[in-house]
C-alpha positions in Angstrom: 53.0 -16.2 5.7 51.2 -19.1 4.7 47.8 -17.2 6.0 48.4 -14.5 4.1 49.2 -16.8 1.0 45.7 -18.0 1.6 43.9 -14.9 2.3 45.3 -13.4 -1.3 44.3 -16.4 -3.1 40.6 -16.1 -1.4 40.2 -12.5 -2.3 41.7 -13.5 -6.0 38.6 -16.0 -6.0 36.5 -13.7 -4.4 36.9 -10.6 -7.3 37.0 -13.2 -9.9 33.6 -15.2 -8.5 33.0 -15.6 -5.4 31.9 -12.1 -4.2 29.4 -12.3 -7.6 27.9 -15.5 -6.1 27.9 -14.0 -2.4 26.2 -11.1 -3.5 23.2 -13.2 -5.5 22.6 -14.0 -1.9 22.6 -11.2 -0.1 24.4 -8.2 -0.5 25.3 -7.6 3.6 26.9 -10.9 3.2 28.8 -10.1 0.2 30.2 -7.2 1.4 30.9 -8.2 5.3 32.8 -11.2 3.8 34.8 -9.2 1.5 35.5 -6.1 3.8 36.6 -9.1 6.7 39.1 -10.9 4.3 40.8 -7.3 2.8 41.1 -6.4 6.7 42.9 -9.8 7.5 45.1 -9.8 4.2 45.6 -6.3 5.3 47.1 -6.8 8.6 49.3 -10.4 7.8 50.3 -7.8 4.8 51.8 -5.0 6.8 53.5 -7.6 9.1 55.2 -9.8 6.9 56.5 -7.1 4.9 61.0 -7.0 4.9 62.9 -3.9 4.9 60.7 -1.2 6.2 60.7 0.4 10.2 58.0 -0.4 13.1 56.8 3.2 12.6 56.2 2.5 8.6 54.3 -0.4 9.3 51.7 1.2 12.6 51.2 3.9 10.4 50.3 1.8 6.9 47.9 -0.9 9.1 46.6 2.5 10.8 45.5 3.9 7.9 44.2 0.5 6.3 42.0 -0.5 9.1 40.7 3.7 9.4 39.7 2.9 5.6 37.9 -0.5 6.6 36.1 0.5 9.9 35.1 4.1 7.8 33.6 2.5 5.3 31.5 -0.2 7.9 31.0 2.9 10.2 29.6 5.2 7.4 26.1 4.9 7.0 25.8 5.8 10.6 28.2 8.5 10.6 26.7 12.4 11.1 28.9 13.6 8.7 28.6 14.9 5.5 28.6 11.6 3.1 31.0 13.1 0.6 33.3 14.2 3.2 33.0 10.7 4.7 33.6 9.0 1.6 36.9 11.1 1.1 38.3 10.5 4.3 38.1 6.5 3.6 39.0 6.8 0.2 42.7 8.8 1.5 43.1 6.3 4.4 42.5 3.3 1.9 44.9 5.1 -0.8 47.3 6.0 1.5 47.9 2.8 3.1 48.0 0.5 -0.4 50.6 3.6 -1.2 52.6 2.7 1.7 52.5 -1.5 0.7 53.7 -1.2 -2.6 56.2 1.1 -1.1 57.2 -1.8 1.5 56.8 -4.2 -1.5 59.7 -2.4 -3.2 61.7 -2.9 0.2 60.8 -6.4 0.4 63.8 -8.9 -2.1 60.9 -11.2 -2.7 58.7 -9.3 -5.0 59.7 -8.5 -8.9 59.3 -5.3 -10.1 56.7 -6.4 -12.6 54.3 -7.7 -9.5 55.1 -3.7 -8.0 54.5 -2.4 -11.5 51.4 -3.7 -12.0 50.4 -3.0 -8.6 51.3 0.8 -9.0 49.6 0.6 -12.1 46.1 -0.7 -10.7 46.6 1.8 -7.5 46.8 5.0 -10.0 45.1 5.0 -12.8 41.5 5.5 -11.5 42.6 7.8 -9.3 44.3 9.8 -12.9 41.2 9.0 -14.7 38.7 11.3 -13.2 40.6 14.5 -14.4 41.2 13.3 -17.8 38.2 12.6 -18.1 36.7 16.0 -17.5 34.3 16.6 -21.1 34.6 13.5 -22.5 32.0 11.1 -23.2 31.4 8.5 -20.2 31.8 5.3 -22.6 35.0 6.6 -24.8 37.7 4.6 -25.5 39.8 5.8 -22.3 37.1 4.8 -19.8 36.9 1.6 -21.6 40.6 0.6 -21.1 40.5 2.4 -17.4 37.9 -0.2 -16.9 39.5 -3.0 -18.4 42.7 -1.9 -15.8 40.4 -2.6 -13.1 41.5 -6.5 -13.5 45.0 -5.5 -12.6 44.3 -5.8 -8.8 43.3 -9.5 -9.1 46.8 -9.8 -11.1 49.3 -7.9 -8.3 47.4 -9.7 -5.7 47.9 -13.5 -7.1 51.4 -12.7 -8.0 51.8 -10.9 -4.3 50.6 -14.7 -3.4 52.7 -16.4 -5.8 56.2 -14.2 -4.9 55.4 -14.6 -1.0 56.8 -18.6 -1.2 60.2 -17.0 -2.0 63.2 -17.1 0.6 63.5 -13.4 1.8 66.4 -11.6 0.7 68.5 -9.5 3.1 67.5 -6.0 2.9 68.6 -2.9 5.6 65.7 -1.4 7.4 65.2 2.0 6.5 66.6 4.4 8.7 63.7 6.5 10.3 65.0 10.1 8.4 64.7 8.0 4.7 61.5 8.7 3.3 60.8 6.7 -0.4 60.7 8.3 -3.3 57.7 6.4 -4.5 55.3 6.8 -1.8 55.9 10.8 -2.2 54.8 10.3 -5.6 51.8 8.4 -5.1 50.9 10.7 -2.3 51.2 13.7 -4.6 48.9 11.6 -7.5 46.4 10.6 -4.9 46.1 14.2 -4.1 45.1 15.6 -7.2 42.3 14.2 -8.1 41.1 15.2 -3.9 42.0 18.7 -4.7 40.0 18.8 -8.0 37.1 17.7 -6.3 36.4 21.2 -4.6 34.1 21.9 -1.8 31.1 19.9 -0.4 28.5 21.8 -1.9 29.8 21.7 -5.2 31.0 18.2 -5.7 32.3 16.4 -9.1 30.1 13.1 -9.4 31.9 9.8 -9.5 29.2 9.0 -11.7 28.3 11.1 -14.9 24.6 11.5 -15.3 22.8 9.0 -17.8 22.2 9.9 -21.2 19.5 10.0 -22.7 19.3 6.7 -24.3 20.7 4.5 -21.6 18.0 3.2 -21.2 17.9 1.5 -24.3 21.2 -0.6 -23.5 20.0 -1.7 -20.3 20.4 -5.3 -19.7 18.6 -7.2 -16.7 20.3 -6.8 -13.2 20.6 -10.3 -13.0 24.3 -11.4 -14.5 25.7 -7.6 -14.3 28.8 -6.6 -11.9 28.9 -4.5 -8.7 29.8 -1.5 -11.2 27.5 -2.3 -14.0 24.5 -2.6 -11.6 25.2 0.5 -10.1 25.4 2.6 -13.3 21.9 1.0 -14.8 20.2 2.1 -11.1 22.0 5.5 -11.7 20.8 5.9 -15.0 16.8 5.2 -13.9 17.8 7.4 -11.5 18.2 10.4 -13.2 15.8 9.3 -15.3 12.5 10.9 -16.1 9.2 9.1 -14.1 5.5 8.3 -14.9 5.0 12.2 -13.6 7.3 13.4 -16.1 9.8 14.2 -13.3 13.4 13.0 -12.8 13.3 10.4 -10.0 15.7 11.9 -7.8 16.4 16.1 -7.7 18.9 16.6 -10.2 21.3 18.7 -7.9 21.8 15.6 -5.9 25.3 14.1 -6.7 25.1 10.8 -8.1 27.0 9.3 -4.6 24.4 10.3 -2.3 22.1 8.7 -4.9 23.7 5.6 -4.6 23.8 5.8 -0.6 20.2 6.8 -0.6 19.4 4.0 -3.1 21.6 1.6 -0.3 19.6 2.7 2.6 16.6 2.1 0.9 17.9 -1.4 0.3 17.9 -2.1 4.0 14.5 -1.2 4.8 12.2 -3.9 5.2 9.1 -2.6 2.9 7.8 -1.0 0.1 6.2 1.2 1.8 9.4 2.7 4.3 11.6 2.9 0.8 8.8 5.6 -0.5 9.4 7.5 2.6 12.8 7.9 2.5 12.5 8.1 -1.2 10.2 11.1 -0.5 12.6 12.7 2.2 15.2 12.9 -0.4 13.1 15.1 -2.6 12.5 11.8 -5.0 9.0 11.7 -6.7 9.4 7.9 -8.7 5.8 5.8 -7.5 6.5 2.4 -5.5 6.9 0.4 -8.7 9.2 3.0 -10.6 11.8 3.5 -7.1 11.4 -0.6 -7.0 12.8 -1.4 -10.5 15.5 1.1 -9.7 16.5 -0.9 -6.7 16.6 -4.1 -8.6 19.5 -3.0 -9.7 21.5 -2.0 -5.9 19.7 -4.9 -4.2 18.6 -7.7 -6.7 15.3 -9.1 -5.0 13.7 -6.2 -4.2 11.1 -6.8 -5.9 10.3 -10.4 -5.3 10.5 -8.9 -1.7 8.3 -6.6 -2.4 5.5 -8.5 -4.0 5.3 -11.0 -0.9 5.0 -8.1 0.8 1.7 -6.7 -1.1 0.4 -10.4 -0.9 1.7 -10.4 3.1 -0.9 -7.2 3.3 -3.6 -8.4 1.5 -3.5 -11.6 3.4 -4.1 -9.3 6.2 -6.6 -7.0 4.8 -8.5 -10.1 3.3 -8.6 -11.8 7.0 -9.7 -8.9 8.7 -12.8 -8.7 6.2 -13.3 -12.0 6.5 -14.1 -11.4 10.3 -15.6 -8.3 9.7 -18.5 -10.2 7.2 -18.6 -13.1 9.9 -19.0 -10.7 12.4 -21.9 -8.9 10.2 -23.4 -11.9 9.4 -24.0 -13.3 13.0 -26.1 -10.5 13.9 -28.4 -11.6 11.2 -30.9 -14.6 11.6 -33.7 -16.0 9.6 -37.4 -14.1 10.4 -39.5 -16.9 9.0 -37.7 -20.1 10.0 -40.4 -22.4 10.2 -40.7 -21.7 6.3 -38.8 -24.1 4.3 -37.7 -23.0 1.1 -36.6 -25.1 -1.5 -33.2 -22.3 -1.3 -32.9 -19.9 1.1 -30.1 -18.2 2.8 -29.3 -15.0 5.4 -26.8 -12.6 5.8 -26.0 -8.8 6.3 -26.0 -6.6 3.2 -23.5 -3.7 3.2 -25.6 -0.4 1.6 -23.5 2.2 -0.2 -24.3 5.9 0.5 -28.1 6.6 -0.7 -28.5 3.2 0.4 -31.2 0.7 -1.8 -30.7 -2.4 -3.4 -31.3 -4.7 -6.7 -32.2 -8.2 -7.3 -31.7 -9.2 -11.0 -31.0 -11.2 -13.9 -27.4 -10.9 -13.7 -27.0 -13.4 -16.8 -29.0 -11.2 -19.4 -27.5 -8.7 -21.2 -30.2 -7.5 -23.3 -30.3 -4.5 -21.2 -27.2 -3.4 -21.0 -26.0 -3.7 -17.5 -29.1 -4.6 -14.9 -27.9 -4.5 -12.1 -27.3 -0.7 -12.4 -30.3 0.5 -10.9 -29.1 4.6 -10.4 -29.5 4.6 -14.5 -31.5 6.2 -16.2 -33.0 3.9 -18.4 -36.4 2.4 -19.3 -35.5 -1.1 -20.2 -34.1 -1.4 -16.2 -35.6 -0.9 -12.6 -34.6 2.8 -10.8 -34.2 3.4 -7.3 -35.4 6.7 -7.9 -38.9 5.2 -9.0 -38.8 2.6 -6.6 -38.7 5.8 -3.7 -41.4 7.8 -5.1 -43.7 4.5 -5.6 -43.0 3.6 -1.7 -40.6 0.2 -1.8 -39.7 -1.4 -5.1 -39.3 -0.4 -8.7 -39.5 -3.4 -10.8 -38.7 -3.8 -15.6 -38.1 -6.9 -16.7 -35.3 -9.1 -15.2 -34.2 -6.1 -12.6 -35.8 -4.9 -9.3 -34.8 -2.0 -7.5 -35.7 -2.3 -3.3 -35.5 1.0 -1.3 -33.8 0.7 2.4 -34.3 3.5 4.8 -30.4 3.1 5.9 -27.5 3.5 4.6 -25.2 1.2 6.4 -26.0 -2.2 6.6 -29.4 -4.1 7.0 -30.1 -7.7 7.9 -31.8 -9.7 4.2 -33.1 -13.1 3.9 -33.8 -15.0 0.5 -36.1 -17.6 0.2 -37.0 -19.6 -3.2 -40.3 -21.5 -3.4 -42.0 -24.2 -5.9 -45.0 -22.8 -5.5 -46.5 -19.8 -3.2 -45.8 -19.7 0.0 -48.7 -18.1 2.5 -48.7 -14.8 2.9 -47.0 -13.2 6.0 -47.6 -9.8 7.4 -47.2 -9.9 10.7 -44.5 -8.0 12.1 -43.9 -6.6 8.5 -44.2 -2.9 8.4 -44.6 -3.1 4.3 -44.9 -6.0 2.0 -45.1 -5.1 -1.8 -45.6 -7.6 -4.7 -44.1 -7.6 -8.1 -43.4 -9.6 -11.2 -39.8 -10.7 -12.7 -38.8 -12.2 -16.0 -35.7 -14.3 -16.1 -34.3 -14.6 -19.4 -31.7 -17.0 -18.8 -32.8 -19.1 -15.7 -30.4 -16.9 -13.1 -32.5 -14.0 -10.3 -29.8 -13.2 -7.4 -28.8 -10.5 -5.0 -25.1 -9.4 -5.6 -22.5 -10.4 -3.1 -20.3 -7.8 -1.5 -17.7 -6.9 -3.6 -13.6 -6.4 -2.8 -12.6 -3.5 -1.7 -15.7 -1.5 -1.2 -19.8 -1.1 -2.2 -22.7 -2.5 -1.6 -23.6 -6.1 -1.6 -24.1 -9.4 0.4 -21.4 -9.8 2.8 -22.5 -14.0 2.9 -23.3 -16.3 0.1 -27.1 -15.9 -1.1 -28.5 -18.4 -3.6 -29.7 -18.5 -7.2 -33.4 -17.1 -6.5 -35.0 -19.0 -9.9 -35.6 -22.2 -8.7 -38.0 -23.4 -12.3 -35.2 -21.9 -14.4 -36.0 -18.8 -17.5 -39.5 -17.9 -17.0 -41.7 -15.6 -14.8 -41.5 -15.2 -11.2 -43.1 -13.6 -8.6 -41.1 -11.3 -5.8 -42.1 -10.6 -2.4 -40.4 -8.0 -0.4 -40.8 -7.9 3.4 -39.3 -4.6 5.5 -39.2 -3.1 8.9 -37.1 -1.4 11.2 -34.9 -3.0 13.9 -35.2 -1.3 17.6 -31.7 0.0 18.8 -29.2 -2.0 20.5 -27.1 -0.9 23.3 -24.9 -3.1 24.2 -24.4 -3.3 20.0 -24.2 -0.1 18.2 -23.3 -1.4 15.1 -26.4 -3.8 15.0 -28.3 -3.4 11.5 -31.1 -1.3 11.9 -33.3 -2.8 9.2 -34.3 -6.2 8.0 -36.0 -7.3 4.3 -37.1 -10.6 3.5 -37.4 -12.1 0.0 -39.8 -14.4 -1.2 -39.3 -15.8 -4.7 -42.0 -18.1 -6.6 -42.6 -18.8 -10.0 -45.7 -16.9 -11.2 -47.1 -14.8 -14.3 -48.5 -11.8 -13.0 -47.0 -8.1 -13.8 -49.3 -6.2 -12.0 -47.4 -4.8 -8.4 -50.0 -5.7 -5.2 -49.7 -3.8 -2.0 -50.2 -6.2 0.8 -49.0 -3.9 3.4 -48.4 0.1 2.6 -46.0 2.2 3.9 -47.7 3.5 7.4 
């Protein structure tokens, strides 16, 4: 007795709080806890109860626990959900039917505590068919809603009444059966009956109207039964593809055990599978704010799970370049360049590369060197004149791959002596730098062309006129590395005021 006192007052707690605050948690927890303390008040409920047979009390605690163990059992069940969901529903009815019955059997309660109690068991169960064509927020629903309280009430004065001395009344002999529970029995049945087959289900839920989403309210604050209507209502909702997020001949309940499945799976990624088995078409971010709603989190959860990825994705470039970069070394090292610096340069399809001003705008964008335009260098020109193209602040190089080639800066005072040895063409030309900057772009996230290591600022005086040297030859092939570059340049940078481009080594 004194258990059950306890148990009653911690589910009282629990509907009025606790549960709420459980839940911000993690839903599991929420409902474990909850489901665990109903199936302990229900079985200290069924015992303690005066005045009713052995057989009235296996078959109310058979029918409670079928109700609790359905309803933990369900989501694995191979049954059809909505066939499920009535078969826990009528256990879970029948067997609160069959307490209030015993209540009325027992001296200790008042009929007000059995009223109520009645009251709170019937009217939802009522509400469904009188609800048929009405609008979903009318005044009925309203007040059916604000009867939902009325279990918190019969189960604190259940509590409350239990403290009393037990009056003396006969067991019921096994032919007796109450008028009350064949009452309830024939109320609980109508609404099951109205329900109609599987395939052509009434939803619990009406489908949102149009403008619900104007009165939605963030997740965060809302009730069990708010929360699901808002994730029902984006739900039937239209998406970015001008589609409604789920098929609309889906009932609303399978919606809401889709939406709970999804709930449980750990990423972003695994929800739009399922979400696409079940017909749905809502993008990642569209099914995500859905679930805020079911499962409040989801989206924190998944964000760290796009930054978990790019972590990943970010170190396995990061090897990749390093990787790149150590089959790359310096051809001239006994040259010492006031700035210098090596690494592998990823080439794009069509391959070629640019070195440029890459602070002057004065001609529109120059590193661009597939335009079309005269005031910057084009690859296109650079190919038919042999090696480089060079306007201005912009050079255009040309690369016989198109895959990835070793390249080496270096940045002199002054001129360094000329090198052609080993060099199957070295070509001369003059750059301008308008605003002191001449550099090699780095390779870029996510794709392209570029640097895959850091190369330096190539004008070492500042703005003014420089002179570039390109070195380029072939690489013999590696067998024990396939993916060796297959290519190597080497720049030479010097101020200097010439414009006219000197061959020091054609193209043999």
């Amino acid at each position: 007795m004194v258990w059950l006192r306890r148990l009653l007052y911690t589910d009282v707690a629990g509907d009025l709080l606790l549960w709420e605050l459980l839940d911000e948690v993690s839903d599991v927890a929420e409902y474990a806890a909850s489901r665990a303390v109903w199936a302990a008040t229900l079985v200290l409920l069924v015992r303690v109860l005066g005045g009713v047979s052995a057989r009235f009390r296996i078959v109310a605690l058979g029918l409670g626990l079928t109700g609790v163990l359905g309803a933990a059992l369900r989501p694995f069940a191979e049954v059809p959900l909505l066939t499920a969901s009535l078969l826990v529903v009528m256990a879970t009815l029948g067997c609160k039917a069959m307490i209030l019955a015993g209540q009325g059997r027992d001296g200790r309660f008042s009929a007000v505590t059995i009223a109520i109690g009645w009251t709170a068991l019937l009217v939802p169960q009522v509400h469904p068919l009188l609800q048929v064509g009405r609008d979903a927020f009318d005044g009925l629903s309203l007040a059916v809603h604000a009867l939902d309280g009325l279990i918190v009430v019969w189960a604190a004065r259940t509590a409350h009444e239990l403290a009393a001395p037990r009056q003396d009344v006969p067991t019921p002999g096994t032919g007796r059966r109450p008028r009350l529970l064949a009452a309830a029995v024939v109320l609980l049945g109508l609404p099951i009956a109205a329900v109609g087959a599987e395939g052509d289900a009434r939803l619990t839920y009406t489908a949102a109207d149009e403008g619900c989403r104007d009165r939605l309210r963030p997740a965060a604050g809302l009730g069990p039964e708010e929360r699901r209507r808002s994730f029902l209502c984006l739900a039937r909702g239209s998406t970015f593809a001008a589609d409604t997020m789920f098929p609309e001949d889906v009932a609303d309940q399978r919606i809401l055990a889709y939406g709970s499945q999804a709930c449980a799976l750990a990423g972003d990624r695994e929800r739009q599978e399922l979400h696409e088995r079940t017909g749905g078409t809502a993008e990642a971010i569209e099914l995500a704010t859905a679930l805020e709603y079911l499962c409040p989190g989801i989206v924190a959860r998944q964000n760290a799970e796009v930054r978990r990825r790019q972590a990943e994705f970010d170190r396995q470039e990061t090897a990749w370049k390093a990787a790149a970069n150590a089959r790359c070394a310096d051809p001239w090292p006994g040259a010492r360049a006031r700035r210098q610096g090596t690494a592998a340069y990823m080439l794009s399809e069509g391959g070629g590369y640019a070195v440029f001003d890459d602070g002057d705008d004065s001609a529109g964008d120059p590193g661009n060197i597939y335009g079309d335009g005269d005031d910057v260098a084009d690859i296109f020109d650079a190919g038919e004149d042999g090696l480089i193209d060079a306007v201005g602040g912009t050079a255009a190089i040309v690369t016989s791959e198109e895959n990835v080639m070793c390249l080496t800066v270096k940045a002199f005072d002054r001129a360094p002596p000329l090198r052609l040895t080993g060099w199957k063409q070295v070509v001369e030309v003059g750059l301008t730098s308008r605003s002191g900057r001449l550099v090699v772009p780095a390779y870029p996230q996510g794709g392209g062309s570029g640097a895959a290591g850091p190369l330096p600022d190539l004008a070492v005086a500042g703005p003014g006129h420089y002179q570039l040297r390109v070195h380029a030859r072939t690489l013999p092939w590696d067998e024990d590395d396939p993916d060796a570059p297959r290519e190597e340049h080497l720049l030479v940078v010097y101020p200097g005021r010439s414009t006219d481009k000197v061959v020091h080594r054609p193209r043999g």
